[in-house]
N, CA, C and O atoms as a DFTB+ gen file, in Angstrom:
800 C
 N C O
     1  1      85.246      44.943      18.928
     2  2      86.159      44.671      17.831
     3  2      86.909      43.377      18.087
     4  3      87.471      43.304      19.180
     5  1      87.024      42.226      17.167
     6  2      87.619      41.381      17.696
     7  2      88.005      40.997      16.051
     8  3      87.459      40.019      15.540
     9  1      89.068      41.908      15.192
    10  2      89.461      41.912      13.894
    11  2      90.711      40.970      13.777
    12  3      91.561      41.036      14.665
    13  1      90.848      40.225      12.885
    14  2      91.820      39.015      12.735
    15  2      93.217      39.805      11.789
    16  3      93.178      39.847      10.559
    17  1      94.050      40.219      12.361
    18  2      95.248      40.440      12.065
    19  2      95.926      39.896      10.869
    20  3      95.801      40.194       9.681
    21  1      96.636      39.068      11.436
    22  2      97.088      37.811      10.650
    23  2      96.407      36.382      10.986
    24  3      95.331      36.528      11.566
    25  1      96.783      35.006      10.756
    26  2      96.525      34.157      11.214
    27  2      97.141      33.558      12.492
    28  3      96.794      32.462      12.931
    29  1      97.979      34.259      13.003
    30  2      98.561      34.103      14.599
    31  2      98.055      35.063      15.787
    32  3      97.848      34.742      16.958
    33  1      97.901      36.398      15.148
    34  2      97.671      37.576      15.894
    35  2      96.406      38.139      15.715
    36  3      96.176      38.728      14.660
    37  1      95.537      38.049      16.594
    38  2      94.224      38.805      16.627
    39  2      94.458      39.877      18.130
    40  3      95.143      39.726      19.141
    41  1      93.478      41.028      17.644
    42  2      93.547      42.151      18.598
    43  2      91.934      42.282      19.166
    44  3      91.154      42.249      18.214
    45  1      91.441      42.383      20.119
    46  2      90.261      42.564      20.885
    47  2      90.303      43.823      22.054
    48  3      91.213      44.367      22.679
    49  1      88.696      43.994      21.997
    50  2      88.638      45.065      22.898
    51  2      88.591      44.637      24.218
    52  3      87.955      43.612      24.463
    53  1      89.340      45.442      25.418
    54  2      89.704      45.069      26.919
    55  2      88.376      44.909      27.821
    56  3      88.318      44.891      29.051
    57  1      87.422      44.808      26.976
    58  2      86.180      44.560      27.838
    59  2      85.376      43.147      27.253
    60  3      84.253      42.701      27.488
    61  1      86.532      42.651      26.353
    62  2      86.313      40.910      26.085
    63  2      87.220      40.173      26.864
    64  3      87.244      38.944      26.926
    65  1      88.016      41.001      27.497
    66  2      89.462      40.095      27.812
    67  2      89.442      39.841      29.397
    68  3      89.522      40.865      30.074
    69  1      89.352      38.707      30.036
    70  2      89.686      38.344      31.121
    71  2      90.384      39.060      32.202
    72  3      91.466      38.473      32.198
    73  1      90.456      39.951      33.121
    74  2      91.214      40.593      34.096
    75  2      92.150      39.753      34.197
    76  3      93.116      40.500      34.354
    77  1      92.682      38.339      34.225
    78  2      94.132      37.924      34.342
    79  2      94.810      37.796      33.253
    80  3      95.876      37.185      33.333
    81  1      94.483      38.206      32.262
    82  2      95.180      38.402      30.770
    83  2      95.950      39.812      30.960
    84  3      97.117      39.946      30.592
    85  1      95.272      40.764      31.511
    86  2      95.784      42.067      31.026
    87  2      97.259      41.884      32.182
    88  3      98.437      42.227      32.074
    89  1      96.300      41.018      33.511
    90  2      97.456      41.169      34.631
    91  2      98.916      40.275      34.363
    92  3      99.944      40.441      35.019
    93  1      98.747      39.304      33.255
    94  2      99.761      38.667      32.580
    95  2     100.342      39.036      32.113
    96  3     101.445      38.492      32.154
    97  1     100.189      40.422      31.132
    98  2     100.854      41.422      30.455
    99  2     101.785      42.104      31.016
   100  3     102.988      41.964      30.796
   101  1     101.070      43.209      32.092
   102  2     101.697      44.087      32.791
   103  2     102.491      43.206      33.666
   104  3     101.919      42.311      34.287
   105  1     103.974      43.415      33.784
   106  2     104.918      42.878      34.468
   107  2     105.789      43.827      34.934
   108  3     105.889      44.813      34.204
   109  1     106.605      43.822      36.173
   110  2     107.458      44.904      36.424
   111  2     106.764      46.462      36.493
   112  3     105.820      47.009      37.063
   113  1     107.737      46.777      35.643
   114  2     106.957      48.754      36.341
   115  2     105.872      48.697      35.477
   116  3     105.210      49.649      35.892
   117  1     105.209      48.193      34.500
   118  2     104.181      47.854      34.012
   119  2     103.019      47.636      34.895
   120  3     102.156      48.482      35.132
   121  1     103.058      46.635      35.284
   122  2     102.499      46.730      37.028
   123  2     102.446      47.330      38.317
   124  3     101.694      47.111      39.267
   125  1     103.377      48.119      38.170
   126  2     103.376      49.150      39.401
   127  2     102.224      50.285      38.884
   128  3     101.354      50.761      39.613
   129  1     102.436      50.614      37.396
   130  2     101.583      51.267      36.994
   131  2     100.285      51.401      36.514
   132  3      99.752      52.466      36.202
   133  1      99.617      49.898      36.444
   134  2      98.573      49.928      36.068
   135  2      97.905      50.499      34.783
   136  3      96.760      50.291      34.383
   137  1      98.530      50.990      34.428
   138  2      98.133      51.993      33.097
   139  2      97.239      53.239      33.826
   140  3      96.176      53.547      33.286
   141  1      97.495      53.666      34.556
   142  2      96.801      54.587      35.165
   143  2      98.300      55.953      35.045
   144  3      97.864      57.087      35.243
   145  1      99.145      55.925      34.893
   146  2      99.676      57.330      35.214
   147  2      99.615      58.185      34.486
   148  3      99.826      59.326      34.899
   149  1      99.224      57.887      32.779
   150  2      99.018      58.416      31.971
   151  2      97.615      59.805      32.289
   152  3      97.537      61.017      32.088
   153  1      96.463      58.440      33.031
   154  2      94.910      59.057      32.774
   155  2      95.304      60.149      34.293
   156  3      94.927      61.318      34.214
   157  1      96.157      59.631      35.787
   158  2      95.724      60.472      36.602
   159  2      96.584      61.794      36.469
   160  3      95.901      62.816      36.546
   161  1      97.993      61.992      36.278
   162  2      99.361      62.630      35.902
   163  2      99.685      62.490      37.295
   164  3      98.999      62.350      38.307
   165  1     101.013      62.574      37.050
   166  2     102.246      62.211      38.558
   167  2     101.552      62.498      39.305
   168  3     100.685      61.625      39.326
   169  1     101.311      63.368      40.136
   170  2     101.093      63.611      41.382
   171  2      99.833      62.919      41.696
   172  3     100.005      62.487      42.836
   173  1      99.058      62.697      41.432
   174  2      98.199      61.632      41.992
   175  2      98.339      60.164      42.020
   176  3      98.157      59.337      42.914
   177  1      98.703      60.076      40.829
   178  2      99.614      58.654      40.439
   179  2     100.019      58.137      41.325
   180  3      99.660      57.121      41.921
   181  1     101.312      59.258      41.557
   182  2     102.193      58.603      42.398
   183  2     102.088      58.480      44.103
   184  3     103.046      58.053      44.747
   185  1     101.020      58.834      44.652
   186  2     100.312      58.763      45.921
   187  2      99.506      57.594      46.260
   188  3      99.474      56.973      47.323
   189  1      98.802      57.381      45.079
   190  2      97.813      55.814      45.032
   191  2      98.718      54.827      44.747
   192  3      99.686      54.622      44.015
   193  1      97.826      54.101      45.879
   194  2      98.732      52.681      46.346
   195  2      98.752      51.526      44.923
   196  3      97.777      51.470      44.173
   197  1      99.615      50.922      44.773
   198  2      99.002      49.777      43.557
   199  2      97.623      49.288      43.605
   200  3      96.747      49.235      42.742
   201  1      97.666      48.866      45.124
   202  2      95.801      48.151      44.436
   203  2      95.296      49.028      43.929
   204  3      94.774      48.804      42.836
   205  1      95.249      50.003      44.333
   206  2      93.683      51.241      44.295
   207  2      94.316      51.464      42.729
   208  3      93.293      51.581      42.055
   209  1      95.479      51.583      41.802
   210  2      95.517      51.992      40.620
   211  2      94.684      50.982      39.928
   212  3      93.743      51.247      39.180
   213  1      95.410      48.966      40.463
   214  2      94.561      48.247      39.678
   215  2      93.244      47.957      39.712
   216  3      92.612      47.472      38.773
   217  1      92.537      48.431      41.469
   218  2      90.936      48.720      41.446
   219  2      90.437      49.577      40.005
   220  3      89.720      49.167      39.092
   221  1      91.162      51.035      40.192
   222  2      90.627      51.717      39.207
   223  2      90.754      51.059      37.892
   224  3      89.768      50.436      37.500
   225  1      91.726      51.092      37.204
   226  2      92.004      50.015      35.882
   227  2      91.161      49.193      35.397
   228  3      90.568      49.187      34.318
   229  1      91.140      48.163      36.693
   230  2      90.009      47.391      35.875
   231  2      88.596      47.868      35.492
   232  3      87.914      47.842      34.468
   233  1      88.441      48.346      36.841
   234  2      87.108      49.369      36.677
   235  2      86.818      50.201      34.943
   236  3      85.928      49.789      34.199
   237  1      87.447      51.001      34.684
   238  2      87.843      52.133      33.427
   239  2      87.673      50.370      32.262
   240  3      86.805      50.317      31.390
   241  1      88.289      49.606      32.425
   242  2      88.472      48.544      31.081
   243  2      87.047      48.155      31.007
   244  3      86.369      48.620      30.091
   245  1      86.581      47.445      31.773
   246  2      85.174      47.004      31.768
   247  2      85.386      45.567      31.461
   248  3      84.603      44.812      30.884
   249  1      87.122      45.184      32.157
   250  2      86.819      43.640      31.957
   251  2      86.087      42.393      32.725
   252  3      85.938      42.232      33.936
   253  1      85.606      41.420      31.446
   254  2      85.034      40.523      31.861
   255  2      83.364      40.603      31.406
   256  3      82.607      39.652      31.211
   257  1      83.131      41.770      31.329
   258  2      81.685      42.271      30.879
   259  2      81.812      42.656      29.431
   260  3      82.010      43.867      29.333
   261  1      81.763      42.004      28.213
   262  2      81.447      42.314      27.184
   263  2      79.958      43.178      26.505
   264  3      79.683      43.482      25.344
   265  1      79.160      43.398      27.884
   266  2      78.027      44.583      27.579
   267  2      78.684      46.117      27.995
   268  3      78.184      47.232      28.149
   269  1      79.496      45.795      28.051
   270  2      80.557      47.086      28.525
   271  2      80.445      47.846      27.178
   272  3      80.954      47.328      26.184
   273  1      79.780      49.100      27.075
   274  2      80.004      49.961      25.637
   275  2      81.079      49.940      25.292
   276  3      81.612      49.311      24.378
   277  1      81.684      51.019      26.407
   278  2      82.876      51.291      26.406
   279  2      84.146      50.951      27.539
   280  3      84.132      50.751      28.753
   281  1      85.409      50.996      26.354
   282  2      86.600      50.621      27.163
   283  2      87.551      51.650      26.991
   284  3      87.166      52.784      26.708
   285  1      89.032      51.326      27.160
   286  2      90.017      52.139      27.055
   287  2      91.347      51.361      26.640
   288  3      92.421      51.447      27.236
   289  1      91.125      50.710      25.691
   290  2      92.202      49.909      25.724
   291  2      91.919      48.624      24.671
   292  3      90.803      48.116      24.565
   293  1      92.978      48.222      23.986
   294  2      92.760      46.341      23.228
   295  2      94.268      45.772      23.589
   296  3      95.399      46.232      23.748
   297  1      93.586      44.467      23.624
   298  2      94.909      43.549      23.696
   299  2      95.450      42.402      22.757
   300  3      94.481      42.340      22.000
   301  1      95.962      41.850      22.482
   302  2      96.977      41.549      21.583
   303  2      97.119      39.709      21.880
   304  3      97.979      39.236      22.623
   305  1      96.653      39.332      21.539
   306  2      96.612      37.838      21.386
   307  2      97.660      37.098      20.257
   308  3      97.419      37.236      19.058
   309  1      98.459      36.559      20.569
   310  2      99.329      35.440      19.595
   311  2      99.032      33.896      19.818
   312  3      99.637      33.231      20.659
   313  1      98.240      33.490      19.152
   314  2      96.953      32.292      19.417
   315  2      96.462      32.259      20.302
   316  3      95.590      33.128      20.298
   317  1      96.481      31.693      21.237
   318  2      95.320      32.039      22.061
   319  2      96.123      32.752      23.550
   320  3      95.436      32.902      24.560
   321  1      97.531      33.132      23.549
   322  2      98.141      34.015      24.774
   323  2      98.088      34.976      24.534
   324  3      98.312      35.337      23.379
   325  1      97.733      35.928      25.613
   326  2      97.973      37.624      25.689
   327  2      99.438      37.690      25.807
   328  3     100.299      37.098      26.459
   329  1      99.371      39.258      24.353
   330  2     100.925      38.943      24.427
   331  2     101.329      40.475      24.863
   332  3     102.414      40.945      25.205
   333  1      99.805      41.171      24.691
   334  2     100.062      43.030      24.523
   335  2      98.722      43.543      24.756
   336  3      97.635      42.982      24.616
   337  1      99.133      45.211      25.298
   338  2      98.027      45.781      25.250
   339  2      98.539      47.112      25.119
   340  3      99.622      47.517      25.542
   341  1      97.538      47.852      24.406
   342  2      97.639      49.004      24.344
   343  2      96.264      50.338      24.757
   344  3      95.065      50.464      24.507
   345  1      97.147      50.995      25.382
   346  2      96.341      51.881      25.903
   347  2      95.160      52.860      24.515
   348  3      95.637      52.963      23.385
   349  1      93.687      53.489      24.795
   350  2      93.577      54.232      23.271
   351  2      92.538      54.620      24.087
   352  3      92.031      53.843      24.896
   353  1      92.175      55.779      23.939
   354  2      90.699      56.570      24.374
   355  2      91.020      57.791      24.164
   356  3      92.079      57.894      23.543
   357  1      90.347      59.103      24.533
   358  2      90.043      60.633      23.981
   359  2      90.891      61.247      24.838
   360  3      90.984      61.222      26.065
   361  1      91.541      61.845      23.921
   362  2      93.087      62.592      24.295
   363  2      93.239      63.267      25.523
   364  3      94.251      63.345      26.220
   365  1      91.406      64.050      25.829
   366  2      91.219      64.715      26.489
   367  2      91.265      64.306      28.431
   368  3      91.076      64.979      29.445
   369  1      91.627      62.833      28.150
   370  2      91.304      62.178      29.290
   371  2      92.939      61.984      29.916
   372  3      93.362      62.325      31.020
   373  1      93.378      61.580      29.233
   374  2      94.796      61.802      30.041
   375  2      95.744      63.224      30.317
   376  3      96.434      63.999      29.655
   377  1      95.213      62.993      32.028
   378  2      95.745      64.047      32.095
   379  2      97.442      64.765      32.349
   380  3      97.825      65.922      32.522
   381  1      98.049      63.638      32.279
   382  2      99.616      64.130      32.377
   383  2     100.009      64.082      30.742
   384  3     101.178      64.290      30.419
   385  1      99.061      63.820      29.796
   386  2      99.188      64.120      28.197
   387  2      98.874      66.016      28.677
   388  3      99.735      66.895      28.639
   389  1      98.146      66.104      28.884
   390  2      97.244      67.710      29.093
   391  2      98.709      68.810      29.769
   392  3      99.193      69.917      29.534
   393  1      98.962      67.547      30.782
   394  2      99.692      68.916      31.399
   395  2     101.189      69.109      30.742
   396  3     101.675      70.240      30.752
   397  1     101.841      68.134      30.234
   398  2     103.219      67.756      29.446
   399  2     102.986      69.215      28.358
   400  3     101.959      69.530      27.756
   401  1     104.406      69.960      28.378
   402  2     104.381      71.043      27.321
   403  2     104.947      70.409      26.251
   404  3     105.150      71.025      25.204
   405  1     105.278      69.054      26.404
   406  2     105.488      68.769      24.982
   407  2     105.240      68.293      23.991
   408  3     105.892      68.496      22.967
   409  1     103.935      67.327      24.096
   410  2     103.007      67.171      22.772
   411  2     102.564      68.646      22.035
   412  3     102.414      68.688      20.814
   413  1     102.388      69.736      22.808
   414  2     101.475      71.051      22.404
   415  2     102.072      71.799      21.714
   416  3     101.582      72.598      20.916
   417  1     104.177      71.460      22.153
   418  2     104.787      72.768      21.348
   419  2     104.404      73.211      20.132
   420  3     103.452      72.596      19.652
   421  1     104.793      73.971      19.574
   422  2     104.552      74.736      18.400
   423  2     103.072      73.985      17.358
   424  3     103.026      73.666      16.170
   425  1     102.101      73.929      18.378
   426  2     100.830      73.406      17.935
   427  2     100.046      74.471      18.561
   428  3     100.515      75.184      19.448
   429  1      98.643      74.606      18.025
   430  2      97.563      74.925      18.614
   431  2      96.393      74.618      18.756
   432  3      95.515      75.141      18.071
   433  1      96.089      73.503      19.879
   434  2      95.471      72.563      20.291
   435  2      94.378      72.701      21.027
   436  3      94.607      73.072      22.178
   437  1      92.747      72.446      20.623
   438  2      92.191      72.181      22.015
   439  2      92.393      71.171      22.409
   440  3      92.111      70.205      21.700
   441  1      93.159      70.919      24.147
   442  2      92.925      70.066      24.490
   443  2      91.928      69.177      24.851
   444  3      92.107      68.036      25.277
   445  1      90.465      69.953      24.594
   446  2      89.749      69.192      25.214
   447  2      88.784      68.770      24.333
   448  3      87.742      68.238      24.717
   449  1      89.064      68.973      23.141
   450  2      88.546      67.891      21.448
   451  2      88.046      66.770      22.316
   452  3      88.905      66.710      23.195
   453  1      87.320      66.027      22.520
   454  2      87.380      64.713      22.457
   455  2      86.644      63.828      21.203
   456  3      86.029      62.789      21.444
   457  1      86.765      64.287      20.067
   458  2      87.106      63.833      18.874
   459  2      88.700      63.839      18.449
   460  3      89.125      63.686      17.304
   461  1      89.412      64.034      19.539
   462  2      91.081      63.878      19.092
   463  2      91.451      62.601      19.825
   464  3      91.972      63.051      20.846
   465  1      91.491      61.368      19.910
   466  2      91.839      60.898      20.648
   467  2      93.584      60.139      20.531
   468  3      94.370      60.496      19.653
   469  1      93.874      59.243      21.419
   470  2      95.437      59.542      21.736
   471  2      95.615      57.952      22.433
   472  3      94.951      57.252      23.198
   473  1      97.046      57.820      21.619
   474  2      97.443      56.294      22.506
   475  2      98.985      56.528      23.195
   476  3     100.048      56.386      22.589
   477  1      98.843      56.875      24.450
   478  2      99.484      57.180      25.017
   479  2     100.735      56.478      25.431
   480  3     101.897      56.868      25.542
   481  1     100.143      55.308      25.629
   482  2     101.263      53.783      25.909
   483  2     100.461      52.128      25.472
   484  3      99.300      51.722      25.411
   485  1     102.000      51.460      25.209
   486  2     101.454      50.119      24.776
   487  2     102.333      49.331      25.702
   488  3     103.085      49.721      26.596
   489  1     102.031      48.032      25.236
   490  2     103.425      47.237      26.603
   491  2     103.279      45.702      25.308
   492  3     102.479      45.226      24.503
   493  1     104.289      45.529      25.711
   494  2     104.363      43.919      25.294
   495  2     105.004      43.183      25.774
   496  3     106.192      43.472      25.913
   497  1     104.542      41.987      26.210
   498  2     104.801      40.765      27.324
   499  2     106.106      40.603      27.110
   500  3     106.479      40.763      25.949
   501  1     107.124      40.252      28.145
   502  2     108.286      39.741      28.087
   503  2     108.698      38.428      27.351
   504  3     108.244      37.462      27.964
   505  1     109.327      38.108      26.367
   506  2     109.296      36.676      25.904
   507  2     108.725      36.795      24.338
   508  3     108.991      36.136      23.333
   509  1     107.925      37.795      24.539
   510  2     107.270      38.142      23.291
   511  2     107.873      39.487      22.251
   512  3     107.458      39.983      21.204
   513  1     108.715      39.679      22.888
   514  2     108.992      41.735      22.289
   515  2     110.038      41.234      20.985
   516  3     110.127      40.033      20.734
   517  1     110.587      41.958      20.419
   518  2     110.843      41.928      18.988
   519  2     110.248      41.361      17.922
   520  3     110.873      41.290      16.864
   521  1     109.068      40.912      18.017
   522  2     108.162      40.291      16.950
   523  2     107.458      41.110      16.165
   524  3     106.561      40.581      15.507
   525  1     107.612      42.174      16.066
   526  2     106.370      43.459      15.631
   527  2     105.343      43.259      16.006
   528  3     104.448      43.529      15.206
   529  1     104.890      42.654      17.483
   530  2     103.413      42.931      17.906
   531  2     103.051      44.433      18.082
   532  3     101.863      44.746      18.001
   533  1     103.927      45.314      18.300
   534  2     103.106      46.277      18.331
   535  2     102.213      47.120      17.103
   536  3     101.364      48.011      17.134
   537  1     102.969      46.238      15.884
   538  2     102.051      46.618      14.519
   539  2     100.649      46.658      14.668
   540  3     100.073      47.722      14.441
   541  1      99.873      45.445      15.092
   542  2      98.996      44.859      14.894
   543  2      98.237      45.750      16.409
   544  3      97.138      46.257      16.186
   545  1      98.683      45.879      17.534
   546  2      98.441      46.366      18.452
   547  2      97.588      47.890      17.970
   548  3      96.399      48.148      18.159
   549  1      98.712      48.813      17.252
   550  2      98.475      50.055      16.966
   551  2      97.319      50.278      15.922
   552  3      96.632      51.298      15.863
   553  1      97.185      49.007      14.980
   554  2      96.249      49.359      13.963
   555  2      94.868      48.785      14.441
   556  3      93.839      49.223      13.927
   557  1      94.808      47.579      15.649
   558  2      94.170      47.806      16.377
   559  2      93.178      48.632      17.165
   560  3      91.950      48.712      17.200
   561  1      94.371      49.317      17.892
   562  2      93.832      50.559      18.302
   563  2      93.298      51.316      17.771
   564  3      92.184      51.551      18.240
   565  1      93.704      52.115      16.563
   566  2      92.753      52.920      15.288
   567  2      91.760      52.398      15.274
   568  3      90.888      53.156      15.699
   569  1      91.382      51.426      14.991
   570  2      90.141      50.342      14.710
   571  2      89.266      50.732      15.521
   572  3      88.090      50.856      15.180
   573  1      89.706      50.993      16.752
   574  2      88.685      50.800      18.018
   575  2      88.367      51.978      18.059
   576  3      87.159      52.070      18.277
   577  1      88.952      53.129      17.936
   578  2      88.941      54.400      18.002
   579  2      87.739      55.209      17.101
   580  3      86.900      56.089      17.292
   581  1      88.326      54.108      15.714
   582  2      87.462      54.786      14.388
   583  2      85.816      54.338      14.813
   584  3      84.757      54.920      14.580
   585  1      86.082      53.164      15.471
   586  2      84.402      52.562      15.731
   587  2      83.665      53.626      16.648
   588  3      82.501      53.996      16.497
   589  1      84.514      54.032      17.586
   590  2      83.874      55.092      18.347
   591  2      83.646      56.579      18.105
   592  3      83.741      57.409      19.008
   593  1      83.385      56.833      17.027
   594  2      83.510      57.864      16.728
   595  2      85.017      59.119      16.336
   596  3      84.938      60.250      15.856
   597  1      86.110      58.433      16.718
   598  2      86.709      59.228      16.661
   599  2      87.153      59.847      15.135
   600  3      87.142      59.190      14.094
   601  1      87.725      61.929      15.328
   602  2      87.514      62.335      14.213
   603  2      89.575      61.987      13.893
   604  3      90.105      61.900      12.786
   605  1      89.974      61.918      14.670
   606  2      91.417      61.733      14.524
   607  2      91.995      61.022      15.684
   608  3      91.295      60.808      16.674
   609  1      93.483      60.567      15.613
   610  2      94.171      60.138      16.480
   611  2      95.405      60.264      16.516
   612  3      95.844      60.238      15.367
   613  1      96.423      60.425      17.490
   614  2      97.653      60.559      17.847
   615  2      98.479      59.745      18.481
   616  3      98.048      58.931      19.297
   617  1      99.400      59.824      18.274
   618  2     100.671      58.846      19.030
   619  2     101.920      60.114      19.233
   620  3     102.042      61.197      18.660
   621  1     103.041      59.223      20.672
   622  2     103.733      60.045      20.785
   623  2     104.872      59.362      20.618
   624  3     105.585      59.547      21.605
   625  1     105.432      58.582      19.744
   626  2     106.549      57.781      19.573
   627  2     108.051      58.322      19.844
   628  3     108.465      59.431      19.505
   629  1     108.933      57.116      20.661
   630  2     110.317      58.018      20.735
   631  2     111.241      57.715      18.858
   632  3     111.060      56.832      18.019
   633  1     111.882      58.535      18.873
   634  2     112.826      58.234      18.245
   635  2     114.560      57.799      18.522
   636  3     115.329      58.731      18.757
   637  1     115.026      56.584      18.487
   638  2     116.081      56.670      18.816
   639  2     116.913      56.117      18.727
   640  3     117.614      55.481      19.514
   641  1     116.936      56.449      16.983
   642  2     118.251      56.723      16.219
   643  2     119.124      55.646      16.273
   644  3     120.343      55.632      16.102
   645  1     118.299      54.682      16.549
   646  2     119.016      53.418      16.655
   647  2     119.911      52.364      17.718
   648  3     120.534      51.302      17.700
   649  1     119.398      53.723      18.854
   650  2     120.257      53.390      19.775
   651  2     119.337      52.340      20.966
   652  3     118.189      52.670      21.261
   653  1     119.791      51.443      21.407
   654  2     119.383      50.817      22.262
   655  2     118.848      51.787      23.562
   656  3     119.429      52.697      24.153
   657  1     117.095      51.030      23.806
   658  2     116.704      52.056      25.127
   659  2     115.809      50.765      25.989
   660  3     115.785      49.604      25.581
   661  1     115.231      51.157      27.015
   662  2     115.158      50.286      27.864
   663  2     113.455      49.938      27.569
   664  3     112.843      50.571      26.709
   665  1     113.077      49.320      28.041
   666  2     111.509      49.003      27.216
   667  2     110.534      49.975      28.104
   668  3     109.386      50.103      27.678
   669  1     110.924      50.730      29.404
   670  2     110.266      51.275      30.559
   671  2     110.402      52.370      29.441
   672  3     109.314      52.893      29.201
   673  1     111.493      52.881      28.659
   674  2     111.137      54.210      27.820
   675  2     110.519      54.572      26.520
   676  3     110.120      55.692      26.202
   677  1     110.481      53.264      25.660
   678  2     109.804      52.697      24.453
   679  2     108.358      52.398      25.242
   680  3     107.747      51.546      24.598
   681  1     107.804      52.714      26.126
   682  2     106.367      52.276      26.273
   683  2     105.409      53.409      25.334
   684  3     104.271      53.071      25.010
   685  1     105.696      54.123      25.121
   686  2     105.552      55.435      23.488
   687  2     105.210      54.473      22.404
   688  3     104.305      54.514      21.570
   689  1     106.191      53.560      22.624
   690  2     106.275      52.975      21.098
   691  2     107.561      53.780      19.881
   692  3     108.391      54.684      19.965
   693  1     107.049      52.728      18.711
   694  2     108.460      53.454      17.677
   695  2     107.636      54.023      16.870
   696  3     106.407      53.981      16.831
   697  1     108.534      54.663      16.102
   698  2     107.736      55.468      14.968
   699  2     107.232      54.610      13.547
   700  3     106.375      54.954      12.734
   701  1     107.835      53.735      13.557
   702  2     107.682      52.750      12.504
   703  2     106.132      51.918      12.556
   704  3     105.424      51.856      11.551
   705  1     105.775      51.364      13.739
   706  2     104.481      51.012      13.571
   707  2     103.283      52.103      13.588
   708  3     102.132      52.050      13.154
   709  1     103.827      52.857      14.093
   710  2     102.661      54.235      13.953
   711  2     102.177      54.912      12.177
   712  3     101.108      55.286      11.696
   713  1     103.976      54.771      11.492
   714  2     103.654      55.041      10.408
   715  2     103.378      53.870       9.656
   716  3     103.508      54.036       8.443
   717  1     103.112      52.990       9.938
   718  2     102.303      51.942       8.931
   719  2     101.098      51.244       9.079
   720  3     100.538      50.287       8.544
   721  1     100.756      52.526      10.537
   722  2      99.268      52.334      10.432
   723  2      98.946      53.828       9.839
   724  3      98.046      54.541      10.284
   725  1      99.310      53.979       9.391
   726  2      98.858      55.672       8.659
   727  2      99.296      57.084       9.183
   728  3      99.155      58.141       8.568
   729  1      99.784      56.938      10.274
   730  2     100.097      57.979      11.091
   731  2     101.109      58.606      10.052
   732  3     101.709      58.047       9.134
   733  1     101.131      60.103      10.511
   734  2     102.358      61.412      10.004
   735  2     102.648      62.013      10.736
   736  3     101.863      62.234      11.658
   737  1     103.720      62.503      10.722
   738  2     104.805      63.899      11.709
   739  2     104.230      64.607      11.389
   740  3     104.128      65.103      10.267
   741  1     103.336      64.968      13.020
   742  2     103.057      66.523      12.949
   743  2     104.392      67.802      13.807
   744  3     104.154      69.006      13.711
   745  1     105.193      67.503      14.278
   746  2     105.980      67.802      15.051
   747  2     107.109      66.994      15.659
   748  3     106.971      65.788      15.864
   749  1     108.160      67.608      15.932
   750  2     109.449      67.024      16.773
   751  2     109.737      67.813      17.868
   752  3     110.870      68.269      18.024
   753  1     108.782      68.038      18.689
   754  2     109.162      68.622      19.988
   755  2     110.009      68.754      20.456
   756  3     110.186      69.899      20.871
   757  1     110.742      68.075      20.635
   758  2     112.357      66.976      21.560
   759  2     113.238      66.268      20.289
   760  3     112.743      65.864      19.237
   761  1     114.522      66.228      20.624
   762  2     115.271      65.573      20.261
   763  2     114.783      63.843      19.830
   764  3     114.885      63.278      18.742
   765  1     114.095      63.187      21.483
   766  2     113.857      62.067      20.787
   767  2     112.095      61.973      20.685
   768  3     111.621      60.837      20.660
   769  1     111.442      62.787      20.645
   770  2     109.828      62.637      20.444
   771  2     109.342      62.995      19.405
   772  3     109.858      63.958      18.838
   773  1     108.252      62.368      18.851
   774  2     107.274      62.885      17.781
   775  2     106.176      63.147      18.078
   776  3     105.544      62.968      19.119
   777  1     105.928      63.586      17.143
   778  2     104.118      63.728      17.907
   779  2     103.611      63.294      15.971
   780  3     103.814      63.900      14.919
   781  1     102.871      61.910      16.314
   782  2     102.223      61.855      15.117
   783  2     100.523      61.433      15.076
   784  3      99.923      60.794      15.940
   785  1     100.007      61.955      13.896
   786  2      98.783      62.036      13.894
   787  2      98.152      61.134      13.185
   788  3      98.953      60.270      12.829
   789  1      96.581      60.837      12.638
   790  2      95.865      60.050      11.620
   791  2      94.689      60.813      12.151
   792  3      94.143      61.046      13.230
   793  1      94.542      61.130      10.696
   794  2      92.868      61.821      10.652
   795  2      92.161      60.356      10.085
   796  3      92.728      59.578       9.318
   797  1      90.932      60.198      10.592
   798  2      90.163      59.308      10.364
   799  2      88.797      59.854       9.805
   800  3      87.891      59.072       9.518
């Protein structure tokens, strides 16, 4: 997928994108994490050393190899700089999504659909954040999702009410770009969580 946004912002799949693009992105605890804590859940997570998360990472993206079928992830270009990326693959794969009781409350879910798939986290480059990249990021992601078969997709956006939060807790995302890529409230688990969906 390499779909033209606007005329500043194009979104591509993480197995077109250079391994020092994504590593340009991730900054701070972004980088400590690799985008891996989502797929291993805490306790393994948090045992593996950074390299071995960003060994694995890159590995799972398939960057640099555009014969790569498949990836887990697109990133977010504002002319020609990486400005974002967002995480997107089958719900069933992240497993601290699986073990969390709170996407599931008052749902009844197989978790292990993998025609449900799920964007767990996004990030956007420092220097770059208040621009609504994550619009383009999220509808992105659908994009990539819908190409692969998927029969639906989810997001877990915070809500919060307006109040200033730190970007380590907005890595969810807001509810606002979720719903204007089509997404709906299927649930309010929590005070500040949603759980929203798009059937595709």
């Amino acid at each position: 997928m390499d779909e033209a946004i606007d005329t500043r912002v194009r979104v591509v799949a993480a197995n077109r994108v250079p391994w020092d693009h994504l590593q340009t992105i991730l900054t701070g605890t972004a980088r400590r994490c690799q985008c891996e804590r989502q797929r291993l859940g805490d306790g393994d997570w948090w045992h593996m050393p950074e390299e071995e998360r960003a060994a694995l990472f890159r590995n799972e993206l398939g960057c640099d190899d555009p014969r790569t079928e498949d990836t887990i992830g697109v990133v977010a270009y504002l002319d020609d700089e990486p400005v974002g990326w967002c995480a997107v693959d089958r719900r069933s794969v992240y497993a601290r999504l699986r073990g969390s009781p709170v996407p599931w409350l008052g749902r009844s879910e197989d978790k292990d659909d993998d025609a449900v798939w799920a964007i767990p986290c996004l990030i956007v480059r420092p220097g770059f954040r208040g621009r609504g990249l994550s619009y383009p990021l999220i509808a992105g992601a659908v994009e990539h999702a819908r190409s692969r078969g998927a029969r639906a997709i989810e997001g877990y956006p915070m809500l919060t009410g307006g109040a200033k939060v730190t970007w380590g807790e907005m890595n969810v995302g807001a509810v606002g770009p979720f719903a204007a890529a089509g997404f709906t409230e299927v649930s309010r688990p929590t005070v500040r969580r949603v759980v929203m969906r798009l059937e595709l």
